[in-house]
N, C-alpha and C positions, 0 to 999 in steps of 0.2 A: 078392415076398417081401422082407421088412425081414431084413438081415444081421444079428445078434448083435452087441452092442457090451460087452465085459466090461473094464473098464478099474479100477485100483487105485488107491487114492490112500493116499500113506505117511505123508501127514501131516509131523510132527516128529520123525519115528525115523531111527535110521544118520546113521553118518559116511559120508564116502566110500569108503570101504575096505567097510563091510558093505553100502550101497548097492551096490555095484561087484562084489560076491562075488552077493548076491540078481538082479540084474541077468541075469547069463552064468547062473546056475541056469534063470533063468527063459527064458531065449532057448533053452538047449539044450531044456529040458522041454516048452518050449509049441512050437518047429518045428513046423509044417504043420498046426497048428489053425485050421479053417475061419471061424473067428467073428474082428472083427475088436477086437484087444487094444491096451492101453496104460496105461504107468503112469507116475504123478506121482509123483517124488521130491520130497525138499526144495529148495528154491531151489540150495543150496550144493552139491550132488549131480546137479545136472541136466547138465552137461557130461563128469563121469565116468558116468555110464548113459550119456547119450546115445552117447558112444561105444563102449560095448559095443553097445548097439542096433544100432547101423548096421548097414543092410543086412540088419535081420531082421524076421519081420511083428509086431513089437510098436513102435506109436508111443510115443515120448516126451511126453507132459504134463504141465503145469505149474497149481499148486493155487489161483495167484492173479495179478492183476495189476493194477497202477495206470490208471485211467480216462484217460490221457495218454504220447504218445510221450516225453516229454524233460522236463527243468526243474527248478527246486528244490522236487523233492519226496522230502524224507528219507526212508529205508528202504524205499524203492519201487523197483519192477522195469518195468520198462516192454515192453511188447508186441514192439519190435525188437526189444529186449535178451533176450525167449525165443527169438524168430525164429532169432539170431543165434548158439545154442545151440543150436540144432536141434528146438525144439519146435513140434508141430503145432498140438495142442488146447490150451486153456487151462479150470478147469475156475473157473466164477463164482458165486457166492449160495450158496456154501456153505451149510447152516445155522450151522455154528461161525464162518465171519464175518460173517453176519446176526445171530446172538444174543450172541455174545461179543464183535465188534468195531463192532457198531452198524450195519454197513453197509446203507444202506437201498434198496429198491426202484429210485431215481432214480441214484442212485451205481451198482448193479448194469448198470441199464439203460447207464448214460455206455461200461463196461467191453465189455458186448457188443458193442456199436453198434462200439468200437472196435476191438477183438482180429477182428470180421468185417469191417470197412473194411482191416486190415492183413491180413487173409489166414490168420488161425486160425482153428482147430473149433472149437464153446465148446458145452461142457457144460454148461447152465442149471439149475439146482438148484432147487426148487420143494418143500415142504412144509409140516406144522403140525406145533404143537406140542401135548402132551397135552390141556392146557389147551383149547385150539380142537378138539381132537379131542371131548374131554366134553362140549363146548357147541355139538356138531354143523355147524361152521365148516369143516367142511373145503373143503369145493366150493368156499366163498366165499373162504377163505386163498390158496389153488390159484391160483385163477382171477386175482386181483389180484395177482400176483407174477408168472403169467404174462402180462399185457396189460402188465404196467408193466413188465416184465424184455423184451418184446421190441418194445417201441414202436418206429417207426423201422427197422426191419426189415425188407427187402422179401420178398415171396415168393422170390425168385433166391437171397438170402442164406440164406433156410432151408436149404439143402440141407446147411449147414456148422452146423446146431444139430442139439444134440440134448438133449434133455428127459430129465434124474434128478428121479425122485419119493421124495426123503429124509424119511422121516415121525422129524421131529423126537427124539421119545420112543424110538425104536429103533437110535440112533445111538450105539453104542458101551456099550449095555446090555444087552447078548444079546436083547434083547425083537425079536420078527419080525411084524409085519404077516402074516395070514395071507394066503395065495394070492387067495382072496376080497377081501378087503377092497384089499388091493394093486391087483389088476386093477380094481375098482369104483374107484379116483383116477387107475386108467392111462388108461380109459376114460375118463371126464371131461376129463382133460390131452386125448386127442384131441379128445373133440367140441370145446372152446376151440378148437385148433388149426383146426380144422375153418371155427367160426364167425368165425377171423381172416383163414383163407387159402384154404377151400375144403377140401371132401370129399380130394380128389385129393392137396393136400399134408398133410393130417390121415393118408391112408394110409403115405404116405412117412416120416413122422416116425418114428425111435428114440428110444423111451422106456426110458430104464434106473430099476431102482427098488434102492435104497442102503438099506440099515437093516440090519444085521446077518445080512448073505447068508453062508451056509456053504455046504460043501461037502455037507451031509445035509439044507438046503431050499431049495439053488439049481434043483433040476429041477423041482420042485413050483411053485416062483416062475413059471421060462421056461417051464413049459408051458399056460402062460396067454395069451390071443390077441393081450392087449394089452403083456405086456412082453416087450421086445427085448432086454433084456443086463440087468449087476449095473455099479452104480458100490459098490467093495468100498473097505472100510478095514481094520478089524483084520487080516481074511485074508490081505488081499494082503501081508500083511508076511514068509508065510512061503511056499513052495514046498509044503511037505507038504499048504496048504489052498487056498493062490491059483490052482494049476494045478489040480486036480479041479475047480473053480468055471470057468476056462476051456475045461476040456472038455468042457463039459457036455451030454451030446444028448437033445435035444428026445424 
């Protein structure tokens, strides 16, 4: 049995102060839920959560990181320097920094390779966009973001990936992939998995699927064979939605 992985990503929202109130909401409400949780604040926010965190089953995550430990490279955060804050996962290939900051497959792949060489989970993001949707690309989008996102890669390192299927067009427009269609790209993500590393670690693999999970289509989502958790955005920003979404049972 693949464990639930429901994890938040806050994006650009809160100071520290309302990270750090959202945070201790969240640690008390979600105590002793079996699936396992975590959320990405902003950069500037990651040291005050991660101190509330301590010591409770919600890991800390981080929304990005520089393809390099050290050096002159402006505005960048480097994989120690999460480490060093206390963050486990680090979450890569966004779609919003694949299409708004240009980040390309081989730039993706540099960060992977790196953030699991240093000792982080990395949540590998993988979809299309409507456009490739209408022109029945999906399989083919998929599948080239995943052979290029985890080249270099060994089977032993998988065990610290996990695969979100973000369908582009559902990202922050209330629009939801139905349960169908979802699990028919969850499906496909395995069999790839499958034809890179074997049947055996294709079963292993948690796949989260990202596109506008509530609390009123998250059960309908996970009770499908092929997805393992929600990578969540808007929701997780509030407690009246992000915990109904983490306790969700099958």
């Amino acid at each position: 049995m693949r464990t639930p992985f429901i994890a938040g990503n806050w994006k650009m929202h809160m100071d520290r102060a309302e990270a750090k109130a959202l945070a201790q909401a969240m640690k008390t409400e979600l105590a002793g839920v079996p699936h396992k949780l975590m959320v990405a604040p902003p950069f500037t926010a990651l040291e005050t959560v991660g101190a509330v965190l301590q010591g409770s089953n919600i890991l800390l995550g981080a929304q990005n990181m520089a393809p390099a430990t050290s050096g002159a490279h402006t505005g960048e955060i480097s994989p120690l320097m999460l480490k060093d804050l206390g963050v486990s996962v680090v979450i890569l290939g966004h779609s919003e920094r694949r299409h708004s900051y240009g980040e390309t497959d081989a730039l993706i792949n540099e960060k992977v390779r790196l953030a699991l060489q240093e000792g982080l989970e990395v949540i590998l993001c993988v979809g299309e966009t409507l456009e490739e949707r209408e022109a029945n690309r999906v399989n083919q989008v998929v599948e080239t973001q995943m052979k290029e996102g985890l080249k270099g890669v060994t089977a032993d390192q998988l065990e610290n990936v996990t695969i979100a299927y973000e369908p582009v067009w559902a990202i922050g427009t209330g629009k939801t992939a139905t349960p169908d269609d979802a699990d028919a790209v969850h499906t496909t993500v395995r069999e790839i998995v499958a034809d890179l590393y074997g049947a055996g670690e294709a079963d292993k693999m948690v796949i989260q699927y990202g596109g506008s999970v509530k609390p009123d289509n998250v059960k309908g989502l996970m009770g499908r064979d092929n997805i393992d958790g929600a990578l969540v955005g808007g929701a997780s920003l509030k407690t009246e939605t992000f915990v109904p979404i983490a306790q969700f049972d099958r």
